[in-house]
Backbone and ligand atoms as CSV (ligand in chain L), in Angstrom:
chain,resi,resn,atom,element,x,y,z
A,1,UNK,N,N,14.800,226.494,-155.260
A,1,UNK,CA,C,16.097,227.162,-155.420
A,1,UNK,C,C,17.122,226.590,-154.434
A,2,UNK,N,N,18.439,226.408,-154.806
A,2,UNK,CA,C,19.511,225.801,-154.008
A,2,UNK,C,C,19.846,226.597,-152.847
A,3,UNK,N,N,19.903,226.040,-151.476
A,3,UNK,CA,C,20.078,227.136,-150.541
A,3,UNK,C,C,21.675,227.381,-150.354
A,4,UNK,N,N,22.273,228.429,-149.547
A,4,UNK,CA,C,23.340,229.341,-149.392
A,4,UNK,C,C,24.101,227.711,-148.950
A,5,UNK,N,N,25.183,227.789,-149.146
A,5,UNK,CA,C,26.648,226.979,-148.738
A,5,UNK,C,C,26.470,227.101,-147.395
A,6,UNK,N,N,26.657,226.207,-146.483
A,6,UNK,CA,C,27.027,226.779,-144.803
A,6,UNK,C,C,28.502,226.155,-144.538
A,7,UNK,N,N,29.606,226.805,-144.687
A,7,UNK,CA,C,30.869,226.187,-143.909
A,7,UNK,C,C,30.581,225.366,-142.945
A,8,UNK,N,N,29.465,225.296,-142.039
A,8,UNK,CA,C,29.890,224.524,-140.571
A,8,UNK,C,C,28.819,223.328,-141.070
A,9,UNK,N,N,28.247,222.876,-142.046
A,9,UNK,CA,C,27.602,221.587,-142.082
A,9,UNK,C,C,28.935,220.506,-141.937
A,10,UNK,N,N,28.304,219.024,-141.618
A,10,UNK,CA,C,29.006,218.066,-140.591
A,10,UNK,C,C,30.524,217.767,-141.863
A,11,UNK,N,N,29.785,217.639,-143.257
A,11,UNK,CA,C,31.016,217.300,-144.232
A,11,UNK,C,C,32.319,218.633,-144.322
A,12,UNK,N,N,31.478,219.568,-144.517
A,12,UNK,CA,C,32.724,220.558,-144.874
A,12,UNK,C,C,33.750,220.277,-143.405
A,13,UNK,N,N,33.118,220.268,-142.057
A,13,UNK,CA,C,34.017,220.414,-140.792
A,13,UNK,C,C,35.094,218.806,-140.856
A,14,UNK,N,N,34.354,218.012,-141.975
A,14,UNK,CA,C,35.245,216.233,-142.241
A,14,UNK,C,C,36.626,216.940,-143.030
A,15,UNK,N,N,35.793,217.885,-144.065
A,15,UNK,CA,C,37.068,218.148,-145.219
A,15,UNK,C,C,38.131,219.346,-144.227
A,16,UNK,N,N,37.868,220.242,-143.414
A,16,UNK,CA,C,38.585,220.367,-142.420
A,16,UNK,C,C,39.350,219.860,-141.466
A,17,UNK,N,N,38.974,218.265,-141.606
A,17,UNK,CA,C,39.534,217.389,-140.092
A,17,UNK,C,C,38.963,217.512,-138.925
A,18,UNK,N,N,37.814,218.507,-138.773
A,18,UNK,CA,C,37.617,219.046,-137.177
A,18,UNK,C,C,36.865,218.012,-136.893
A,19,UNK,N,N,36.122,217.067,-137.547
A,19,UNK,CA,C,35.643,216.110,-136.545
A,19,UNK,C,C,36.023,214.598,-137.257
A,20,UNK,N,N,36.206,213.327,-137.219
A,20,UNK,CA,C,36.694,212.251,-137.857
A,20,UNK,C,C,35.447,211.696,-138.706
A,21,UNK,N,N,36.494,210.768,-139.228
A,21,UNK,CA,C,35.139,210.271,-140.229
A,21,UNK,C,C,36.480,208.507,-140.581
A,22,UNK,N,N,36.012,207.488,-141.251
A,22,UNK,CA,C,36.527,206.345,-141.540
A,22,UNK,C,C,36.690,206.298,-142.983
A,23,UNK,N,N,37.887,206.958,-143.295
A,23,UNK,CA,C,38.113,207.158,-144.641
A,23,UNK,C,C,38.774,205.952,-145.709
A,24,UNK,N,N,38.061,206.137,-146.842
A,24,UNK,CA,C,37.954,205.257,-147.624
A,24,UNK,C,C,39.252,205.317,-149.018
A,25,UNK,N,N,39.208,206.680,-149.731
A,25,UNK,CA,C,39.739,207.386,-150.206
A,25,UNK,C,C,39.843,208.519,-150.153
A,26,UNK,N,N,41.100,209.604,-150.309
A,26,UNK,CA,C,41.219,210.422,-150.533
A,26,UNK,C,C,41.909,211.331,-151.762
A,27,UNK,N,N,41.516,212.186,-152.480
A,27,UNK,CA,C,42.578,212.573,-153.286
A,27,UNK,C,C,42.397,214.099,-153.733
A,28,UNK,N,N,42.675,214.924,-154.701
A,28,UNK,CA,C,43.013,216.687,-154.673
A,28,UNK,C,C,41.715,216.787,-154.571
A,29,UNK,N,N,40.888,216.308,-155.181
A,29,UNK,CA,C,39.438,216.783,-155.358
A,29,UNK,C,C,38.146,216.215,-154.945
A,30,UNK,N,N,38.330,215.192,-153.506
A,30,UNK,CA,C,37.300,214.242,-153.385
A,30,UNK,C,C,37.814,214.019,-152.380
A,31,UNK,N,N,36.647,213.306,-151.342
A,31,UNK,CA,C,36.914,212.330,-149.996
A,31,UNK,C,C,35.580,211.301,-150.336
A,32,UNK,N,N,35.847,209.885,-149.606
A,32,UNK,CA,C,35.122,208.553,-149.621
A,32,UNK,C,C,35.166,208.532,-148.093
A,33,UNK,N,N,34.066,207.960,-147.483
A,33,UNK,CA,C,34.077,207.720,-146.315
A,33,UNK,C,C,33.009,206.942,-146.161
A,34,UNK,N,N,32.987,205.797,-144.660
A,34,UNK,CA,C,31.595,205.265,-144.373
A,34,UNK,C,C,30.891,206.319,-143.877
A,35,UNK,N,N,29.500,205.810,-144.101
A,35,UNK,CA,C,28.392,206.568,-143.584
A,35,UNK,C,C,28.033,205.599,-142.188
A,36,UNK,N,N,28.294,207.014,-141.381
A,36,UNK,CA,C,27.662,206.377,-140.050
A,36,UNK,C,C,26.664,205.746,-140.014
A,37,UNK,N,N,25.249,206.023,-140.598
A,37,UNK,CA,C,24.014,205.245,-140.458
A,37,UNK,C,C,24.112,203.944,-141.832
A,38,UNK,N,N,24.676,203.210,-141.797
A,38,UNK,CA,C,24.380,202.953,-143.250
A,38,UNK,C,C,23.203,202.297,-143.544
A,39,UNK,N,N,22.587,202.401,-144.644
A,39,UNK,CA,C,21.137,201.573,-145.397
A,39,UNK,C,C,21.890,199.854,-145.784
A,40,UNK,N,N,22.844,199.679,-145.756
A,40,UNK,CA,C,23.730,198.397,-145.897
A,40,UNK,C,C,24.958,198.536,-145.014
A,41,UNK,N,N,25.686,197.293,-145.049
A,41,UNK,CA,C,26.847,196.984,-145.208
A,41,UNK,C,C,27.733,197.501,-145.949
A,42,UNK,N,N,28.684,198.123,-145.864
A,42,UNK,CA,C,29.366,199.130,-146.716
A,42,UNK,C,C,28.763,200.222,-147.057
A,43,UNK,N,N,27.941,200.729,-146.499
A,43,UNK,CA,C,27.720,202.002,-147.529
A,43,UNK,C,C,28.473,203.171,-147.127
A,44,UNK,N,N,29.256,204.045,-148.519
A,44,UNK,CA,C,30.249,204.819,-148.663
A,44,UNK,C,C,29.837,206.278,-149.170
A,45,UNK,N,N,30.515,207.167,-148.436
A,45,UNK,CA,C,29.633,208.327,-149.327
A,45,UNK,C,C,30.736,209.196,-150.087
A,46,UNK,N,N,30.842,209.801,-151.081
A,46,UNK,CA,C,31.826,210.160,-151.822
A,46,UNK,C,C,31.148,211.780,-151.538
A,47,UNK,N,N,32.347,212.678,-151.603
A,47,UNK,CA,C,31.873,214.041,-151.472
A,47,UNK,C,C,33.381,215.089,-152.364
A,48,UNK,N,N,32.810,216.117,-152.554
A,48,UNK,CA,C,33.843,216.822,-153.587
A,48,UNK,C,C,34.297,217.886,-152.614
A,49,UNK,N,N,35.778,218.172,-152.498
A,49,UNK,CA,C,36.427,219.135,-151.873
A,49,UNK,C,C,36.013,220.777,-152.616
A,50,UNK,N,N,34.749,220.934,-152.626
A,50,UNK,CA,C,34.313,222.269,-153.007
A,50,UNK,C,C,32.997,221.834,-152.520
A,51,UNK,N,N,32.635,223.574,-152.695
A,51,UNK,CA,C,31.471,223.820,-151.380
A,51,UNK,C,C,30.010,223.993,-152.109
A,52,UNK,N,N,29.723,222.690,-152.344
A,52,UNK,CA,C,27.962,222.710,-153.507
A,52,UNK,C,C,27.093,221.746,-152.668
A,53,UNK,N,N,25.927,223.126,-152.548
A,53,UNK,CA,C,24.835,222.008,-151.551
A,53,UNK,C,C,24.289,220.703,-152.279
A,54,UNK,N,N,23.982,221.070,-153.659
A,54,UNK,CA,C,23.568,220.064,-154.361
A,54,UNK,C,C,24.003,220.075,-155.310
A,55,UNK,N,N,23.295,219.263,-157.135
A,55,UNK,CA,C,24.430,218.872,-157.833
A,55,UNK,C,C,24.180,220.502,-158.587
A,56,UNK,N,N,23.237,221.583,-158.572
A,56,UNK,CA,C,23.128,222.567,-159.073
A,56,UNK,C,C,24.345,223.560,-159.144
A,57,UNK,N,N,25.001,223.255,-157.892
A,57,UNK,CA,C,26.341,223.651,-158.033
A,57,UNK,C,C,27.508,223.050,-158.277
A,58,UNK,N,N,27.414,222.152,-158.360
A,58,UNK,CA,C,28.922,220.988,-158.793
A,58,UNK,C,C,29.272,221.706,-160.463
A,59,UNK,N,N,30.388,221.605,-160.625
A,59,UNK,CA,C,30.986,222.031,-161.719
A,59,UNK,C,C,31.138,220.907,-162.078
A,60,UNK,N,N,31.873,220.999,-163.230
A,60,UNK,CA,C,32.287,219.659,-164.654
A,60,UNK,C,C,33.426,219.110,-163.784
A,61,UNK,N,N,34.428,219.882,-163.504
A,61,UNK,CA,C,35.249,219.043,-162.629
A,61,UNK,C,C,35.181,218.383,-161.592
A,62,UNK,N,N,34.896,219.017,-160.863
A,62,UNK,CA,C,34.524,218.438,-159.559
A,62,UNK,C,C,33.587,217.067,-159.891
A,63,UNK,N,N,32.463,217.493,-160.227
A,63,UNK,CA,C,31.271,216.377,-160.875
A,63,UNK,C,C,32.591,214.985,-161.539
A,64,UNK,N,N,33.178,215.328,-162.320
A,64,UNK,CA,C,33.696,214.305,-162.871
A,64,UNK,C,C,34.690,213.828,-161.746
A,65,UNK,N,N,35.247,214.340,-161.059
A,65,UNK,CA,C,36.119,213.723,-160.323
A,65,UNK,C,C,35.404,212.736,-158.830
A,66,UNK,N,N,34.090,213.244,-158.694
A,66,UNK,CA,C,33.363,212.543,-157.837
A,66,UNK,C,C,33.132,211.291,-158.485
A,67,UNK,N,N,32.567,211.465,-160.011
A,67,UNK,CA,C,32.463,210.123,-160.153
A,67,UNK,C,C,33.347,208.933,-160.622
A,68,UNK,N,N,34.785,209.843,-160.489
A,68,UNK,CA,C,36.067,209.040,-160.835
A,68,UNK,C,C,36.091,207.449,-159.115
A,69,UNK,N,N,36.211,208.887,-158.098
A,69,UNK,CA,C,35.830,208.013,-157.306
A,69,UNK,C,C,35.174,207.401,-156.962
A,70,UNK,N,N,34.170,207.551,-157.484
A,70,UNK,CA,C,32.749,206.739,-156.875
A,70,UNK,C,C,33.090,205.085,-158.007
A,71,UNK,N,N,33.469,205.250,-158.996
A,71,UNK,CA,C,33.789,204.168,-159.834
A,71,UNK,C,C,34.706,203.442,-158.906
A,72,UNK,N,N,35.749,203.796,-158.304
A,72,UNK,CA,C,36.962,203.000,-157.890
A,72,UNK,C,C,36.080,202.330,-156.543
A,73,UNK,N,N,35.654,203.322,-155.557
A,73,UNK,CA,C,35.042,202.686,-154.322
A,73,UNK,C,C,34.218,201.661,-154.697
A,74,UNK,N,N,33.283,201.862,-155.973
A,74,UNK,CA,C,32.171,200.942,-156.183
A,74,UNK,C,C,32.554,199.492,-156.705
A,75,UNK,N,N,33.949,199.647,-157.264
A,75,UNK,CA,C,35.015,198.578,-157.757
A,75,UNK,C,C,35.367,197.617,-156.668
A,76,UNK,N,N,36.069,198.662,-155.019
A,76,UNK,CA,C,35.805,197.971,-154.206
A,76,UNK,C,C,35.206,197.403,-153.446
A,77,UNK,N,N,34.131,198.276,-153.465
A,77,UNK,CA,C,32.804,197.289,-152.850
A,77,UNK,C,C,32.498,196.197,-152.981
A,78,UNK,N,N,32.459,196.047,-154.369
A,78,UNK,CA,C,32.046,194.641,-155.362
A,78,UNK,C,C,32.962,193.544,-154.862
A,79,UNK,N,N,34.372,194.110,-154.468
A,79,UNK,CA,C,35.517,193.167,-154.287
A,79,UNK,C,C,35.307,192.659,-152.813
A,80,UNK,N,N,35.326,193.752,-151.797
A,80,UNK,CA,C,34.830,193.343,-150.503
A,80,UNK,C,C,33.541,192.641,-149.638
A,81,UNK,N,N,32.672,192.862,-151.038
A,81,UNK,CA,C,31.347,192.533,-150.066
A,81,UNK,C,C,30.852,191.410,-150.945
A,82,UNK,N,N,31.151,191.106,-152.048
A,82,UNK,CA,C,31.572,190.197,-153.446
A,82,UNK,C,C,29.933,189.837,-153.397
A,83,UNK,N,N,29.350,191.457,-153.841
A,83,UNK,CA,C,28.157,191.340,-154.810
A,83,UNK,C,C,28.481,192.219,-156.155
A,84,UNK,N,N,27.488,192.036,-156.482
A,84,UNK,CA,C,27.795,192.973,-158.517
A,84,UNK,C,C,27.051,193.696,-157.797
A,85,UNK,N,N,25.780,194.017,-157.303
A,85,UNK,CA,C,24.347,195.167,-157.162
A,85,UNK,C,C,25.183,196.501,-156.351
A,86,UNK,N,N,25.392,197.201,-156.755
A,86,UNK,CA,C,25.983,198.799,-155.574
A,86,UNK,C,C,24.727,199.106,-156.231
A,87,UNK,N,N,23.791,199.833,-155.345
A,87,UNK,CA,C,23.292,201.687,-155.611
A,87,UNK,C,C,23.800,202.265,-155.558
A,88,UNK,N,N,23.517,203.500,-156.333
A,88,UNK,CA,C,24.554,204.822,-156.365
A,88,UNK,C,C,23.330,206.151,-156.115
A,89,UNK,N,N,22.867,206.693,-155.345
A,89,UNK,CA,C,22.326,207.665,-155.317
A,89,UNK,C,C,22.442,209.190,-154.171
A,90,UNK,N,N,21.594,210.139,-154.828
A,90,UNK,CA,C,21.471,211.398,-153.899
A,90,UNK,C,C,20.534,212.325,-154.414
A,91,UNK,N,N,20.352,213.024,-153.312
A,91,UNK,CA,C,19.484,213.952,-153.375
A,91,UNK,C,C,19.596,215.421,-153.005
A,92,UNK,N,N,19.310,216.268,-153.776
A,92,UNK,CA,C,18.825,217.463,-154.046
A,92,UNK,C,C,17.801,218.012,-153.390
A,93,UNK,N,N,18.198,218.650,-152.200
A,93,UNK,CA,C,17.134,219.190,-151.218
A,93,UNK,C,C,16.696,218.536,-150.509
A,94,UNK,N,N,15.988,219.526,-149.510
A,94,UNK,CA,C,15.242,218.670,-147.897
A,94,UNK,C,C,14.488,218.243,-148.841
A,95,UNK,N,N,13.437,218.216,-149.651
A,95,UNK,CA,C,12.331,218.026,-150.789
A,95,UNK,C,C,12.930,216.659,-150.666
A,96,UNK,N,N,13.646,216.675,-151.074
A,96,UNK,CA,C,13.741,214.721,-152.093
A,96,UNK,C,C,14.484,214.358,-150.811
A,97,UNK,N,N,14.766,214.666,-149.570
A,97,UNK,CA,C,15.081,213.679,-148.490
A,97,UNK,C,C,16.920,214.357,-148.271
A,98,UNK,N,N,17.431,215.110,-148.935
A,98,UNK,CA,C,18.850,215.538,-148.416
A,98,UNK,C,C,18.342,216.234,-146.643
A,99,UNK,N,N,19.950,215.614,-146.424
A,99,UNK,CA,C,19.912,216.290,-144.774
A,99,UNK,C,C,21.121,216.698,-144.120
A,100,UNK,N,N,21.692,216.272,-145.330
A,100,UNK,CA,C,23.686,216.788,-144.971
A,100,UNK,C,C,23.601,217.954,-146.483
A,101,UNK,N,N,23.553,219.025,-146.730
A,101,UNK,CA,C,23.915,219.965,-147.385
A,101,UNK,C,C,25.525,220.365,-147.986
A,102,UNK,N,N,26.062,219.223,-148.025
A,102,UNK,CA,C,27.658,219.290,-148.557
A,102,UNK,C,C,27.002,217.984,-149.888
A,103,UNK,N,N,27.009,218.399,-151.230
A,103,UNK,CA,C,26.804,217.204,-152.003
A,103,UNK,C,C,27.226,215.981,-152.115
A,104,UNK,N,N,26.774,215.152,-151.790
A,104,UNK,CA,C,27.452,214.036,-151.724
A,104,UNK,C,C,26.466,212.315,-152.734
A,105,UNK,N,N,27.533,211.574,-152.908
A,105,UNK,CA,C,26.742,210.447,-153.970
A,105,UNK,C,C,27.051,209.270,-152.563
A,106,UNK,N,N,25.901,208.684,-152.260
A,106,UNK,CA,C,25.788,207.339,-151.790
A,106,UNK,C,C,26.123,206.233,-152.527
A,107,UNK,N,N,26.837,205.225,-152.100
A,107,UNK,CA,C,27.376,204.032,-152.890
A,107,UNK,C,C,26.924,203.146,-152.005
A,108,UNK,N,N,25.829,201.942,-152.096
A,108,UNK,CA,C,25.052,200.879,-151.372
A,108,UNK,C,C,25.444,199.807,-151.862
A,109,UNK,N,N,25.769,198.979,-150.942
A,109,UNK,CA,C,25.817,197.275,-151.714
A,109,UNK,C,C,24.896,196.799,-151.186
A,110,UNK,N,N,23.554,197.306,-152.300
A,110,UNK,CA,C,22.237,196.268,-151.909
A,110,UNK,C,C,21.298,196.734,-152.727
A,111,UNK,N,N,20.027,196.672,-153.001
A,111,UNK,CA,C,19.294,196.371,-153.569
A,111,UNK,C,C,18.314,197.703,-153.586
A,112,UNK,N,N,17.472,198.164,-154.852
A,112,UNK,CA,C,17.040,199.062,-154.498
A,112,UNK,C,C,15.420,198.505,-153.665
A,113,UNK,N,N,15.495,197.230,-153.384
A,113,UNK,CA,C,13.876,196.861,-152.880
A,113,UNK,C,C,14.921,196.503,-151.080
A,114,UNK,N,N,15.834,196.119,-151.611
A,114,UNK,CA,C,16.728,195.866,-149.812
A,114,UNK,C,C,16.765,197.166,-148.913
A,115,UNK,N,N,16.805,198.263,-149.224
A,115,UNK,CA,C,17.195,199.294,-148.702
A,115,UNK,C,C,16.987,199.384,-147.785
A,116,UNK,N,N,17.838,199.716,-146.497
A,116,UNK,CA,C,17.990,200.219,-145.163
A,116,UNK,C,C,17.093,201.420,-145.184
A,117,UNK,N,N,16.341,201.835,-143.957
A,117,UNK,CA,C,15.781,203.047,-143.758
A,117,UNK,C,C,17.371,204.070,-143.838
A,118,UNK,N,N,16.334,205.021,-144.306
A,118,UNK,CA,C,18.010,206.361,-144.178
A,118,UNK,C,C,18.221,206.992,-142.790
A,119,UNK,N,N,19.233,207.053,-142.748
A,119,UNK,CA,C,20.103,207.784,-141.276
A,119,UNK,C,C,19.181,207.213,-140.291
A,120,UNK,N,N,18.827,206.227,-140.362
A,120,UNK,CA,C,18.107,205.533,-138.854
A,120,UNK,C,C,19.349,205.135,-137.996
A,121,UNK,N,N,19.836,204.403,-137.999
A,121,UNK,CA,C,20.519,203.518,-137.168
A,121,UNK,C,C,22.529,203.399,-137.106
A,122,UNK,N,N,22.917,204.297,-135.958
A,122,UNK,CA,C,24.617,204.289,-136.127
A,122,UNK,C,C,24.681,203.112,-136.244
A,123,UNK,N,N,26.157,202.499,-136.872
A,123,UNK,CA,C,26.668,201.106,-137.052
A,123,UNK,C,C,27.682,201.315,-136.105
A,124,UNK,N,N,28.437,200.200,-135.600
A,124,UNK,CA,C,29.236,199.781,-134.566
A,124,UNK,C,C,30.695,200.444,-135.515
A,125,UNK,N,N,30.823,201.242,-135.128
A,125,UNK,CA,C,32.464,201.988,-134.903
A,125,UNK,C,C,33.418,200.925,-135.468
A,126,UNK,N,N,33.878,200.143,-134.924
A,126,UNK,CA,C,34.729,199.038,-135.234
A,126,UNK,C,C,34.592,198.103,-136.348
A,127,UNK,N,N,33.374,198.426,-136.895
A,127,UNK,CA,C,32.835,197.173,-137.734
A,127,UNK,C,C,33.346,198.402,-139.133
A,128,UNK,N,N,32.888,199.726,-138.906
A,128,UNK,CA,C,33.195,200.780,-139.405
A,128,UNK,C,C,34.673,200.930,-140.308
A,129,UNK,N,N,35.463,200.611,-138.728
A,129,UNK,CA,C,36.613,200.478,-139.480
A,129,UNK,C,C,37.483,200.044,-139.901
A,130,UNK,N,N,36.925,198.682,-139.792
A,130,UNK,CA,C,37.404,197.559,-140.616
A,130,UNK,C,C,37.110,197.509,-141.844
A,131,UNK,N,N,35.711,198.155,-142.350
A,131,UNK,CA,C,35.122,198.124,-143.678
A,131,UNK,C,C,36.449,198.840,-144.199
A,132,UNK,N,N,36.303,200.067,-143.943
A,132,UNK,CA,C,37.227,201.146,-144.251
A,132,UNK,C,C,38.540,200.832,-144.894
A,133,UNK,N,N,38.708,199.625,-144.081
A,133,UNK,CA,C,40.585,199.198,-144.163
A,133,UNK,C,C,40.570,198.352,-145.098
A,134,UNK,N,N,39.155,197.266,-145.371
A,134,UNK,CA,C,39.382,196.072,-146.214
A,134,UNK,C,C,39.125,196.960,-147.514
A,135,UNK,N,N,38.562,198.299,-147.492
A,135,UNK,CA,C,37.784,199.122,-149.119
A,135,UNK,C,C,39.501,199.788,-149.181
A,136,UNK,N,N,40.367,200.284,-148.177
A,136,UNK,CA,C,41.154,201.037,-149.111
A,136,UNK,C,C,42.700,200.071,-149.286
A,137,UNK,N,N,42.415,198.940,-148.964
A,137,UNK,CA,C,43.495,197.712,-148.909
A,137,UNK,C,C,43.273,197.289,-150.729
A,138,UNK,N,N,42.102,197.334,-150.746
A,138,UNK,CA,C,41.473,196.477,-152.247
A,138,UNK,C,C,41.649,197.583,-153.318
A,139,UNK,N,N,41.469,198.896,-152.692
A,139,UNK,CA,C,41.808,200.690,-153.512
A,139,UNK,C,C,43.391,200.489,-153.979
A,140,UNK,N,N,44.154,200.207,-153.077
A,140,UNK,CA,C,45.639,200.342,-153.005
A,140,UNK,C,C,45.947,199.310,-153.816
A,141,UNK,N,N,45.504,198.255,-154.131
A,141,UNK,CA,C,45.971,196.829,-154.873
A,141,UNK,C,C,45.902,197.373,-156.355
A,142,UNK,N,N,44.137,197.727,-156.507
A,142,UNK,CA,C,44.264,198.295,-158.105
A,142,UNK,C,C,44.682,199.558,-158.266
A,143,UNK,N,N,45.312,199.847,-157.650
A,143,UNK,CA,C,45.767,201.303,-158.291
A,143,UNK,C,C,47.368,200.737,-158.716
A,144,UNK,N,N,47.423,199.520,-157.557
A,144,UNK,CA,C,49.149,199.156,-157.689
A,144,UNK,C,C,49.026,198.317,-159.463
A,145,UNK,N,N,48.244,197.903,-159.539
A,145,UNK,CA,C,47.991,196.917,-160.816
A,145,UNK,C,C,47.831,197.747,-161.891
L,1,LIG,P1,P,21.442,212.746,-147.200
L,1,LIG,O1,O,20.071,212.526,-146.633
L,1,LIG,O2,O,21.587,212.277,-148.606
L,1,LIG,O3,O,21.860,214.179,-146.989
L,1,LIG,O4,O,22.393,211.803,-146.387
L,1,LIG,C1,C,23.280,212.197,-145.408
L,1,LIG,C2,C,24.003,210.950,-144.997
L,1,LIG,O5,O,25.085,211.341,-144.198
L,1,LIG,C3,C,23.157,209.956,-144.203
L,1,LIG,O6,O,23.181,208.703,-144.847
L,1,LIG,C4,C,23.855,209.924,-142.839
L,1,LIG,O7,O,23.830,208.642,-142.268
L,1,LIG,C5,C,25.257,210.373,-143.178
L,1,LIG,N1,N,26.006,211.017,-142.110
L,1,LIG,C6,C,25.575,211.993,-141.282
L,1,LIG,N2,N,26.568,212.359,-140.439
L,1,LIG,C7,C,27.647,211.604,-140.759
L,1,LIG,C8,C,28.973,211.491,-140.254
L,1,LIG,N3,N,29.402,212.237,-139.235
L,1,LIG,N4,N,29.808,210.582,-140.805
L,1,LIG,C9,C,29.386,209.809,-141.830
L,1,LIG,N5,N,28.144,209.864,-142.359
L,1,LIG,C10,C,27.286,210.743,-141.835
């Protein structure tokens, strides 16, 4: 069974501002951001401005608007890191490995046999946010096109 919403998990306090994050996109119904630990180079996590631990609670909207973004970030990925392979995944409960309780879809540029261990290892801040700048530089071009 899906457990209770907690306001103070680390994403909802991002969609608050109370603590930073290296944002990728933003828009009414969604945030993109790097993931501190990433399993790759670029990896981005897309999350919906409503409060669903997993996808048991995501609505049609929301759901669709996550994966509006997750299409555009994964567009830029491809452009920035200039591979075709993104993963796209998540999980549903401590069970299948969730550990941030705000739903969120992982976007990987790598391989599902490449894979980084999960949340092992912070990445260098700076390297962080440069990704950040070259994913929403390449966001801003096609949206201008
Ligand atoms: P999951 O196991 O699917 O719940 O994954 C949670 C993800 O959130 C992991 O990949 C973490 O590296 C990532 N993460 C945890 N805290 C932060 C944070 N403050 N900023 C960005 N990513 C985070």
């Amino acid at each position: 069974m899906t457990q209770v919403y907690d306001d103070n998990n680390i994403f909802a306090k991002m969609l608050r501002n109370e603590i930073p994050c290296h944002k990728v996109y933003e828009d009414e119904k969604t945030l993109a951001f790097m993931d501190i630990m990433p399993q790759a180079k670029g990896h981005v996590l897309v999350i919906p401005k409503h409060p669903a631990v997993d996808l048991a609670d995501m609505t049609p909207e929301y759901a669709a608007a996550v994966l509006m973004t997750a299409q555009k970030v994964m567009q830029a990925q491809r452009q920035v890191f200039d591979r075709e392979g993104i993963v796209q995944m998540q999980f549903n409960g401590a069970q299948a490995g969730q550990t941030v309780f705000h739903y969120h879809v992982h976007l990987i540029p790598s391989s599902i046999h490449e894979l980084g261990r999960h949340g092992s290892e912070q990445a260098d801040q700076n390297e962080l946010a440069e990704q950040a700048q070259q994913l929403r530089d390449v966001i801003a071009q096609m949206s201008a096109s």
